[in-house]
C-alpha positions in Angstrom: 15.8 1.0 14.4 14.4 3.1 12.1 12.5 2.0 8.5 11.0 4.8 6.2 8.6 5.3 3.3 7.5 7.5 0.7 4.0 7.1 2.4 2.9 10.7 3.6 1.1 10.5 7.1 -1.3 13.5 7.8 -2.0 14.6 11.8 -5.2 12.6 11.4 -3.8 9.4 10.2 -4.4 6.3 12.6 -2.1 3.5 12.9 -4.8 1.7 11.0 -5.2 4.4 8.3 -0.9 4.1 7.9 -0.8 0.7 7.5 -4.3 0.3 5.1 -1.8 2.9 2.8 1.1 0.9 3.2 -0.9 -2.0 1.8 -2.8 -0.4 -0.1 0.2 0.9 -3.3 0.8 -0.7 -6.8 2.9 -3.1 -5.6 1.2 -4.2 -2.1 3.9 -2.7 -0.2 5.7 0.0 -1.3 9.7 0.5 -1.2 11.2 1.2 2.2 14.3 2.4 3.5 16.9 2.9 6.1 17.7 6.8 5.7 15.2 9.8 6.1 16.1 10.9 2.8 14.8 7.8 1.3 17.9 7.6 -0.6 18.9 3.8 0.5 16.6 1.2 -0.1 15.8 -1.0 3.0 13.7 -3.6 1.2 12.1 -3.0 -2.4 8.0 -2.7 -3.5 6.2 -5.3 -3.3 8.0 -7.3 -0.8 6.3 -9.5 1.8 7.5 -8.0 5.1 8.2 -9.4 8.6 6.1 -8.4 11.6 8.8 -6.9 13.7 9.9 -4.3 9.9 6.8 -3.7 9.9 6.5 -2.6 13.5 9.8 -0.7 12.9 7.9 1.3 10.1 5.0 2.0 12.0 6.8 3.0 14.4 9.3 4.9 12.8 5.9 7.5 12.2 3.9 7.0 15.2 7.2 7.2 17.7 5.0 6.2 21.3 3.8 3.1 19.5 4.6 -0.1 21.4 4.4 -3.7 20.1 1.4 -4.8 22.2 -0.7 -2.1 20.6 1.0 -2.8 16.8 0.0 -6.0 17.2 -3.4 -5.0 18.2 -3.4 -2.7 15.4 -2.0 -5.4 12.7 -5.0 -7.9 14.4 -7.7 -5.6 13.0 -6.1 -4.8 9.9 -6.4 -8.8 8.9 -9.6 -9.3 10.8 -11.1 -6.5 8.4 -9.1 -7.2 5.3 -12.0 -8.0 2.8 -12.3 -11.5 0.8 -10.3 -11.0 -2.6 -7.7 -9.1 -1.0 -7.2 -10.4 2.5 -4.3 -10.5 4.3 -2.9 -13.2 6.9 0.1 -14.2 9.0 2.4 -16.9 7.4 5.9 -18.4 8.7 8.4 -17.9 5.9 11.3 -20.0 5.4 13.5 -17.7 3.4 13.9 -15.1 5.8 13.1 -17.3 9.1 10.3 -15.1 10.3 6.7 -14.0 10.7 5.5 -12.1 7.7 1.9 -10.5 7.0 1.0 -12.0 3.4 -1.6 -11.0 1.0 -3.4 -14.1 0.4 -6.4 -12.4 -2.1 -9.3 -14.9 -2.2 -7.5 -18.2 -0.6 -9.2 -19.9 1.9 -7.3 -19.9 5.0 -6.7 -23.4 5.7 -6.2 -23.8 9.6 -9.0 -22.5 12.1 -7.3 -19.5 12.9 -7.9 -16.7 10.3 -5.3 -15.0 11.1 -2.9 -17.2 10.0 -2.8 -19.4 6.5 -0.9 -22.2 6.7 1.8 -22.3 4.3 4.9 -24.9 5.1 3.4 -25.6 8.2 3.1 -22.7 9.6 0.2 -23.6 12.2 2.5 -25.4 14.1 4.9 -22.9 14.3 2.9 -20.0 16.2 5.3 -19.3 19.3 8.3 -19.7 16.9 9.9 -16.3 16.6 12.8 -17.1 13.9 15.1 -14.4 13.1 12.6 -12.0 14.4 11.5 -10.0 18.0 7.8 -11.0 17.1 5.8 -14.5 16.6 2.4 -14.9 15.1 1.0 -15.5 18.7 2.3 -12.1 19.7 -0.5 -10.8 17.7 -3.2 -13.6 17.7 -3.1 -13.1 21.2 -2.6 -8.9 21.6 
């Protein structure tokens, strides 16, 4: 599967540097969608999206990238998202999957900071939903 942006990747981009970009437009996240053309929309901006889209957009411009290393690679962008605009792992109910959330300047509320525990989402970490991954895919990557 294949999931595109509008996000220009140079040769020196990192995994890292794509995904600070991808978080990093007006909106948090920008449009995405499902032809190269970027003609039909996939999910609109601003949208919180799951772990395994995300991986299929990531992947989509880094073509070798696995999902051991994306989840390596999501790890450390939470671990170094900065207080007032930091970013966690939260189980959401409305699409029955992992998502990575912008949670700005909340405390994270369970003793894992990766994950902020919104409709009990602690007790939910091996839980994959609708989705390929789970939040301990990537708390333990």
């Amino acid at each position: 599967m294949k999931i595109y942006t509008q996000i220009k990747k140079s040769n020196k981009d990192t995994i890292q540097d794509f995904i600070i970009k991808f978080y990093s437009t007006d909106y948090n996240t920008p449009t995405t969608y499902s032809n190269k053309s970027c003609t039909t929309i996939e999910c609109d901006n601003g949208r919180n999206r799951s772990l395994d889209a995300l991986f299929y957009i990531c992947k989509t411009k880094f073509s070798n990238l696995t999902e051991l290393r994306f989840c390596k690679e999501i790890k450390k962008f939470m671990h170094n998202s900065k207080k007032g605009e930091k970013f966690a792992m939260l189980f959401c109910t409305h699409i029955n999957g992992w998502v990575v959330y912008s949670i700005g300047g909340a405390i994270v509320v369970y003793n894992n900071p990766l994950v902020y525990n919104f409709e009990d989402s602690k007790n939910k970490l091996e839980l994959k939903g609708s989705n390929n991954l789970c939040a301990n895919d990537v708390i333990l990557a």
